[in-house]
N, C-alpha and C positions, 0 to 999 in steps of 0.2 A: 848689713846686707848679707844675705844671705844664696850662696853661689855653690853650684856643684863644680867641683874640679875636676872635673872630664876633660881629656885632652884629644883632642881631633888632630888627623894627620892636616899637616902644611906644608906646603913650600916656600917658607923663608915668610912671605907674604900672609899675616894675618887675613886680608880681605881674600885671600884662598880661601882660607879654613875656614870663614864662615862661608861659602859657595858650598867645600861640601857637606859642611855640616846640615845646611838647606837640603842637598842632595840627600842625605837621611831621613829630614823629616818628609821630603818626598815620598820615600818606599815604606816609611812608617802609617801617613796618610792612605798608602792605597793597601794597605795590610789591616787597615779599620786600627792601629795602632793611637793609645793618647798620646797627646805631644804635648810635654809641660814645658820646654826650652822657650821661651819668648823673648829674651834679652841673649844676645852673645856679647862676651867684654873681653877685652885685651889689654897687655898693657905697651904703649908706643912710646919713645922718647921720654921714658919717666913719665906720662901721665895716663890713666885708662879712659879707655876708650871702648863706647859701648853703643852698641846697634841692634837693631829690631831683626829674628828672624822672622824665617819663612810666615810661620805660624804669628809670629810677633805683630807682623803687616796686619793679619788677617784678624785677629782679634784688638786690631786698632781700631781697622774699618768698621768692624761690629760694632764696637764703641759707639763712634761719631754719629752713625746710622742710627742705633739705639738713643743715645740723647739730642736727637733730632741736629744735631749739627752738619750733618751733610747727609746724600745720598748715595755713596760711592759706589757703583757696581761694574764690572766687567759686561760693557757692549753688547749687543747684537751684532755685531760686524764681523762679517767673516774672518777669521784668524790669517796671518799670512805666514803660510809653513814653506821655507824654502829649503830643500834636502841634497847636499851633497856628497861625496862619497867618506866624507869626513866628517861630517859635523850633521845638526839641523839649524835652523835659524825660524825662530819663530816672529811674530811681530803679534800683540794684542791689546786691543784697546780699553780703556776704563774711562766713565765719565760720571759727574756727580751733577744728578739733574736737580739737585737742591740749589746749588752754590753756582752752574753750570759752568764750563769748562770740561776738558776731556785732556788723557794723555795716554801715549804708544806706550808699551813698554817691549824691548824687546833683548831677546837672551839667544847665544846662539851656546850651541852644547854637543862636543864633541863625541861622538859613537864611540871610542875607545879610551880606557880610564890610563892615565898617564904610566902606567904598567904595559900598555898592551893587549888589554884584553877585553872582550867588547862590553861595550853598558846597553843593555837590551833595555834600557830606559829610558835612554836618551831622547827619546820623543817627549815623554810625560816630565819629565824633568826640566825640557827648557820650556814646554807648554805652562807648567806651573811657577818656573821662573820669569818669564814673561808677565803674566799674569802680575807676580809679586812684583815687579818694576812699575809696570802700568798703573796697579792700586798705590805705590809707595809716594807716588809721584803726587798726587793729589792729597796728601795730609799734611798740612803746614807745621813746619818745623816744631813751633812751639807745642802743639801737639802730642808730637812725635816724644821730646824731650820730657811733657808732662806723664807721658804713656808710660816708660822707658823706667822714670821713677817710681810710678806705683807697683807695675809689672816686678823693680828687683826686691822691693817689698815680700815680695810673696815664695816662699821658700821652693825652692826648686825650679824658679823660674829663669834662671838664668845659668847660662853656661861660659866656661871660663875657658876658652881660645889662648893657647902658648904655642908661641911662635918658636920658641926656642927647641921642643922638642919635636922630633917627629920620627914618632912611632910607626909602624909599617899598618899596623890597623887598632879600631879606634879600643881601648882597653877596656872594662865596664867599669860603671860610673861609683863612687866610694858607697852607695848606699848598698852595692852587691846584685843589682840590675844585669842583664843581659848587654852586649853591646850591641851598639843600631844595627847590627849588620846579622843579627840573628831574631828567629822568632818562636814565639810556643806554640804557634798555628802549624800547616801547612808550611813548607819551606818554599823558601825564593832565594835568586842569585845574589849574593851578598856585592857590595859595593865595589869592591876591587879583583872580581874575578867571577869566570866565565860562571855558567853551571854545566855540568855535565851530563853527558851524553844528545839527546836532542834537543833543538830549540824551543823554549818552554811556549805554551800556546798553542798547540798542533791541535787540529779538532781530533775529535773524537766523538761518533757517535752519528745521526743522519739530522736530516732537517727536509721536512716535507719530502721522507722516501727515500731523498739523493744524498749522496755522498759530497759535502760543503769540498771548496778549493782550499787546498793547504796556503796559507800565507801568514805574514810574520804580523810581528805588532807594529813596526814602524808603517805597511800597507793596512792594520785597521783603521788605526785612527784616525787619520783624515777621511776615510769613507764613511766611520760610525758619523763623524762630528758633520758629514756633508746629509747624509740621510735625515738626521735627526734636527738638522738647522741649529746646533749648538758647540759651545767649543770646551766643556766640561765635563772632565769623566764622571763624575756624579752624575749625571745626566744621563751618559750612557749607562751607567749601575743601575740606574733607575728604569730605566727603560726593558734592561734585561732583568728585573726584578732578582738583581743581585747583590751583596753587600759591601763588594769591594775587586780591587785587581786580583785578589788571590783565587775570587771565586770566576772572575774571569779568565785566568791561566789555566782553572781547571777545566772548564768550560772547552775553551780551547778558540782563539780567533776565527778559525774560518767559520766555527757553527754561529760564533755570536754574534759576527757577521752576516748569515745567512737568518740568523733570526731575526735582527734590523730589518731587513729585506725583506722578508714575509711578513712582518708587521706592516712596513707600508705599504705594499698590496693588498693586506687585508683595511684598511683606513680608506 
């Protein structure tokens, strides 16, 4: 088996550390980052123990879909985003019109990273952990287990979760990689603390003459995802014929916003 020894911060609780490990390849995904991790393993009570991430889910689903074994996709149905002044709570549905059958998944995700200091992600994070609950739910175990073998087959597919240490952030990985919380692009706020000076997303620039309304990303995303009738930010990338959140942050919310809106006026 072949396993990178990459250690992720924990507390105490393996099933922490792969939440934020998931939380990585979150800000990896919207960075157009590869994500080769698809197995996380631990070891509990003298025996290891090993689970699909983020990525892991989503290259199962492709699987089953690909050899005609199911149809699993994330709904039509409106998302149900509840926001309070602490957390989000998402709810999202997935159903497989192959096999039929459907299931919720839902993730709630706290606005501040156990430090104290805000996670300006926390929308997209429990959006995309939802999602990952919802698809997770619809792949039969055996599956799941057949997946999990082939995937640690494959050299650098898997990442090794120790509970025992925990380091204040996450170290780079033995091949001499960057750690998830930095990039060669464009920068963004790394996972356990703020960025500095103003809140990233601010427009910049006009939209049809006028000067767009300043607003944050937590007030996009349910507006983009209500315009567009979808609950995928690829979708919204797409639609702003952009490549990812980075080029959305440069972009700035309130214009990308404002150009949603003048899209569908002109439609």
């Amino acid at each position: 088996m072949n396993e990178e020894k990459a250690i992720v911060p924990v507390d105490q609780d393996p099933y922490v550390a792969m939440e934020r490990a998931d939380e990585g390849q979150v800000l990896a995904e919207m960075q157009g980052r590869f994500i080769q991790e698809l197995v996380y393993s631990f070891s509990q009570g003298g025996q290891d123990v090993t689970g699909l991430s983020l990525a892991g889910v989503r290259e199962t689903v492709r699987t089953m879909n690909s050899r005609g074994l199911s149809r699993i996709r994330i709904s039509e149905r409106e998302p149900k985003i509840t926001e309070t002044d602490d957390y989000y709570q998402v709810m999202v549905y997935a159903e497989d019109t192959a096999n039929g059958g459907g299931a919720w998944g839902v993730k709630r995700q706290e606005k501040r990273h156990a430090k104290g200091s805000v996670n300006v992600f926390a929308m997209e994070m429990a959006l995309s952990k939802a999602q990952r609950n919802a698809q997770r739910a619809l792949i039969p175990e055996y599956f799941v287990k057949a997946m999990i073998e082939e995937f640690m087959a494959k050299r650098g597919s898997v990442k090794r979760v120790n509970p025992a240490q925990r380091p204040t952030q996450q170290p780079a990985k033995s091949s001499g990689a960057k750690p998830a919380t930095t990039t060669t692009g464009p920068s963004m706020p790394p996972l356990e603390e703020e960025a500095p000076g103003e809140a990233p997303g601010q427009p910049s620039g006009t939209v049809g003459g006028e000067q767009p309304k300043k607003i944050t990303h937590r007030e996009f995303w349910p507006a983009a995802f209500a315009i567009l009738g979808t609950h995928t930010p690829q979708a919204v990338y797409d639609a702003l014929k952009i490549q990812d959140g980075i080029a959305l942050e440069v972009m700035g919310w309130g214009v990308a916003l404002a150009k949603l809106q003048a899209q569908t006026k002109e439609e």
